[in-house]
C-alpha positions in Angstrom: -20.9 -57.1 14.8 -22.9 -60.1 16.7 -19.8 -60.4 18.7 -19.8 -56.9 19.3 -23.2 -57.0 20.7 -23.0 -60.3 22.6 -20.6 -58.7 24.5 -22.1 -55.4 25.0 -25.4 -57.3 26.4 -25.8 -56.2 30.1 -22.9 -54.9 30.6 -22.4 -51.2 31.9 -20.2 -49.5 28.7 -18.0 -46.5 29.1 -16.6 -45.1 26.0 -13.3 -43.8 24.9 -13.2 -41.8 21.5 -11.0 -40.6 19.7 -10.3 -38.4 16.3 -11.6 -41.5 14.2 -15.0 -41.1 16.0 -15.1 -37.3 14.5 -13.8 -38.0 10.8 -16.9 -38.7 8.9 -17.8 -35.0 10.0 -15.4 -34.0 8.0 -12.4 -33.3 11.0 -9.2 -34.7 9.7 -7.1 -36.8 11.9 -3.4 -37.6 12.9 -2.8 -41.3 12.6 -5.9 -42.9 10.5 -5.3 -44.3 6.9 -5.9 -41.0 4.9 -3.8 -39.0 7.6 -1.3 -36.6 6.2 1.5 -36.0 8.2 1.9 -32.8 10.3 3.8 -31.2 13.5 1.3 -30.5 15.6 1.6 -27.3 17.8 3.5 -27.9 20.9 2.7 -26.8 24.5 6.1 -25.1 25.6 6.3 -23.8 22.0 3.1 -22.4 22.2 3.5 -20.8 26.4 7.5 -19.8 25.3 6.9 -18.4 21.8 5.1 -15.5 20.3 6.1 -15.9 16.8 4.3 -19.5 17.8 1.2 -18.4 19.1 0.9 -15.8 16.0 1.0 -18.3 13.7 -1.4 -20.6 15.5 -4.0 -17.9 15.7 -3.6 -17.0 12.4 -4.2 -20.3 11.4 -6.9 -21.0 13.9 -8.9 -18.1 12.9 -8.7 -19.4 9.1 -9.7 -23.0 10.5 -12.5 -22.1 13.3 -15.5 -21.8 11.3 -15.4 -25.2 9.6 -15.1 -26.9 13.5 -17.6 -24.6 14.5 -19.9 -25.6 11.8 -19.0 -29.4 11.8 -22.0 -31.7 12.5 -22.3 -35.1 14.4 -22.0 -38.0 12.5 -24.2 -41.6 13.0 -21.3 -42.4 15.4 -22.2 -39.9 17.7 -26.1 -40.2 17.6 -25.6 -44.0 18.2 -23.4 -43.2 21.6 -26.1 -40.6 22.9 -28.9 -42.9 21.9 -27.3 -45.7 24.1 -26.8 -43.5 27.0 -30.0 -41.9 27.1 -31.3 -46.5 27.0 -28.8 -46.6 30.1 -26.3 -49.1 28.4 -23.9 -46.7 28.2 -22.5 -44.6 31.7 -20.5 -42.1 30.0 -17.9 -40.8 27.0 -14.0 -40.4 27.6 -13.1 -38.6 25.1 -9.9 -37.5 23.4 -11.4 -35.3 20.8 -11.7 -31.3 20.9 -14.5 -30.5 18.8 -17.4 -31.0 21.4 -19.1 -32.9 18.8 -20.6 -35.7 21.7 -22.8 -32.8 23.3 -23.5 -31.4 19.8 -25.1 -35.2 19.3 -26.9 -35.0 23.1 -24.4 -36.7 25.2 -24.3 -35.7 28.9 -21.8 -37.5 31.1 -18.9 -36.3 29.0 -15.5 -36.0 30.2 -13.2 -34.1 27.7 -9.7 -35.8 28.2 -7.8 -33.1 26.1 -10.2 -29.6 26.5 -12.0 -28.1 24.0 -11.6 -25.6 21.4 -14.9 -24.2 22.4 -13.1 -22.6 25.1 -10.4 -19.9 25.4 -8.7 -19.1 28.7 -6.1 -16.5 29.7 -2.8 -18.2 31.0 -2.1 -15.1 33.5 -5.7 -15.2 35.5 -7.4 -17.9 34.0 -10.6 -16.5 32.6 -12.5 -18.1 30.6 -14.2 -16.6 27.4 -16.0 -18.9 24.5 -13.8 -19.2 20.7 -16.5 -18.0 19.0 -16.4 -14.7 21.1 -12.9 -14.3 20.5 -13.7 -15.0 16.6 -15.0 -12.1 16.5 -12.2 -9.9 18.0 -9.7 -11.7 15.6 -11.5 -10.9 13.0 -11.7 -7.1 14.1 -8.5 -6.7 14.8 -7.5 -8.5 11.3 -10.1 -7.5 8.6 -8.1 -8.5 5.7 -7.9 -12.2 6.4 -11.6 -12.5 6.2 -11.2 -16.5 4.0 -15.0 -18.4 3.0 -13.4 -21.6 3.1 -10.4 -23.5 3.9 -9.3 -26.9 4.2 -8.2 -28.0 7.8 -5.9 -29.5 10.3 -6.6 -32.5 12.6 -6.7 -29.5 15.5 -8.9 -27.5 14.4 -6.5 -24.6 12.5 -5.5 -24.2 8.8 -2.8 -24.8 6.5 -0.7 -21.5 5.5 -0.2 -21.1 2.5 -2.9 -22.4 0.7 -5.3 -19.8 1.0 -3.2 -17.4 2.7 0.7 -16.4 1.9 2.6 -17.3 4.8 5.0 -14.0 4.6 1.3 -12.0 5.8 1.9 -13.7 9.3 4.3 -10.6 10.4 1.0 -8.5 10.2 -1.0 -10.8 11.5 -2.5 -9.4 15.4 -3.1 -11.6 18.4 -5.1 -9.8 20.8 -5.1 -10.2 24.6 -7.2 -10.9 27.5 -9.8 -8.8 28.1 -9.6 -9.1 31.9 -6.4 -8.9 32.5 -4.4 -7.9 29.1 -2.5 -12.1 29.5 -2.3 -14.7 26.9 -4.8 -16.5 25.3 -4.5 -20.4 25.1 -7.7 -22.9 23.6 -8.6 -24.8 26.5 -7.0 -28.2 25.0 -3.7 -29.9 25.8 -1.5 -29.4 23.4 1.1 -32.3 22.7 3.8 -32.4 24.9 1.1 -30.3 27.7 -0.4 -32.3 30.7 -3.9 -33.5 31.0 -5.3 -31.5 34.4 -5.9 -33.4 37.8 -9.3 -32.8 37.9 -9.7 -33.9 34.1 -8.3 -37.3 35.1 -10.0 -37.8 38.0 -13.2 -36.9 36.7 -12.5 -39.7 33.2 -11.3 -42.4 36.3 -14.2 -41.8 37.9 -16.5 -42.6 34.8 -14.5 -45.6 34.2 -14.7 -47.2 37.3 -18.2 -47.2 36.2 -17.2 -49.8 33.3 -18.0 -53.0 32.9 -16.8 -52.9 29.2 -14.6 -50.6 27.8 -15.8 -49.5 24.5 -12.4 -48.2 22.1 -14.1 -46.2 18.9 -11.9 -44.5 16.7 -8.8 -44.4 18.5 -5.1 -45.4 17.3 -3.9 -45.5 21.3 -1.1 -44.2 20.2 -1.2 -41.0 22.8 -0.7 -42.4 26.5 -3.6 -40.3 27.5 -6.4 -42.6 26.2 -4.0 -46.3 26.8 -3.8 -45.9 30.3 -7.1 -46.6 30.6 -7.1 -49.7 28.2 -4.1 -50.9 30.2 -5.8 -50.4 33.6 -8.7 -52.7 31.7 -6.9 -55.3 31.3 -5.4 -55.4 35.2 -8.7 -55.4 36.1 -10.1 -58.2 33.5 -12.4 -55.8 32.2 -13.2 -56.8 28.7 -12.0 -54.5 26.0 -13.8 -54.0 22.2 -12.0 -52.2 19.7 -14.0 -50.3 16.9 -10.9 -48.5 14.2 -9.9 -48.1 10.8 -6.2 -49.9 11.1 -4.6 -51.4 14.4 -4.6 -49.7 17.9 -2.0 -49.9 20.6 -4.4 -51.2 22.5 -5.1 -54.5 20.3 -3.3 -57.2 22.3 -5.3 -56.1 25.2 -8.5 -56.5 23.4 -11.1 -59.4 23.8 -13.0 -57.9 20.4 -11.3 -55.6 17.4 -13.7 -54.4 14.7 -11.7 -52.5 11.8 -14.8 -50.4 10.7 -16.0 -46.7 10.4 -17.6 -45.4 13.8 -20.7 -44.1 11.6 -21.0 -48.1 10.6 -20.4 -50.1 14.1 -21.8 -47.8 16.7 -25.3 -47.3 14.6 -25.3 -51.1 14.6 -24.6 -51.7 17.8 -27.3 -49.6 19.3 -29.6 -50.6 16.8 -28.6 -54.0 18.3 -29.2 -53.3 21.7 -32.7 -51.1 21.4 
């Protein structure tokens, strides 16, 4: 950890977080060592399908309350605490479950959306989850579930607590404004991340005079770019994750340890 913070020591950080940042508050990941594998849903099968979307409502309204109710973990406090100090200019974050502003974080750019947020795919309104939460739940009384374990995004397994053969009943409603499709606001695998999105996370980076990894794999090109474009710029890379990264042979500093470890250290460190 010395290492860690020798390095850190006025320099400007930017952060890059990922699903390992967000598993000690209980939010499952893909990759990490206790990862199960799973298809995630797909963007085209998603926009293209409505036997698709059913099922990922369904799923998703099973699975909402427990990301809803999900707290920050050390991880996150330690990140807010050393931007509020100034040693930290901002979070890049791959993660959906707008658990940095839940810990006080402000210069935030969501790389992938968040499941906060619902929009309409016909004329792009934007409504909050937990407001369409409620119309799920209104328009499907019988799939009212306490608890339920859940998926890396956010939804629920079928089948566990629900038998799959009830999805044929299952309603999706519609926009309210214009009677469209409802999507989360998040980039499902195979979607695009928006221009202004990516602008906005360059933007913070250029800001960076070390780029912080926490709890990322690298494995999505989404987050490596900017470890890549790092290194072409010589600007020194640390690497805090359970397991090896993509991004290791770019990295002056790898740490295989828990976010809620490190990142408490570190601005502990630093106060």
């Amino acid at each position: 950890m010395q290492d860690l913070v020798e390095l850190a020591r006025g320099r400007r950080v930017v952060a890059l977080t990922g699903a390992g940042c967000s598993t000690e508050s209980g939010i499952p990941d893909y990759r990490g060592p206790t990862a199960k594998p799973r298809a995630p849903m797909q963007h085209r099968e998603f926009v293209d399908r409505a036997d698709m979307r059913r099922r990922y409502w369904a799923r998703s309204l099973l699975g909402w309350p427990r990301i809803a109710g999900a707290q920050p973990n050390a991880g996150h406090v330690a990140l807010a605490d050393l931007e509020r100090r100034g040693v930290l200019a901002g979070i890049i974050t791959q993660n959906v479950d707008s658990l940095h502003h839940k810990a006080g974080s402000h210069q935030i750019v969501e790389l992938h959306g968040s499941l906060a947020r619902v929009r309409c795919l016909a004329c792009g309104d934007m409504t909050s989850r937990d407001q369409l939460q409620r119309r799920l739940l209104d328009a499907n009384p019988t799939w009212r579930v306490a608890e339920v374990p859940i998926a890396p995004d956010g939804d629920a397994e079928l089948g566990v607590v629900v038998d799959e053969s009830r999805l044929e009943d299952f309603q999706v409603v519609a926009c309210t404004a214009c009677g469209g499709v409802l999507m989360p606001d998040v980039v499902f695998f195979g979607g695009s991340v928006p221009k202004s999105t990516l602008d906005a996370a360059w933007a913070l980076f250029d800001q960076a005079e070390l780029l912080l990894v926490a709890g990322s794999s690298l494995t999505v090109f989404s987050g490596y770019r900017f470890v890549r474009r790092a290194a072409e710029r010589a600007i020194p890379v640390a690497i805090v994750n359970l397991g090896p990264t993509r991004g290791d042979p770019h990295a002056q500093l790898r740490i295989d340890e828990r976010c809620g470890i490190a990142l408490p250290e570190l601005a502990r460190a630093l106060a």
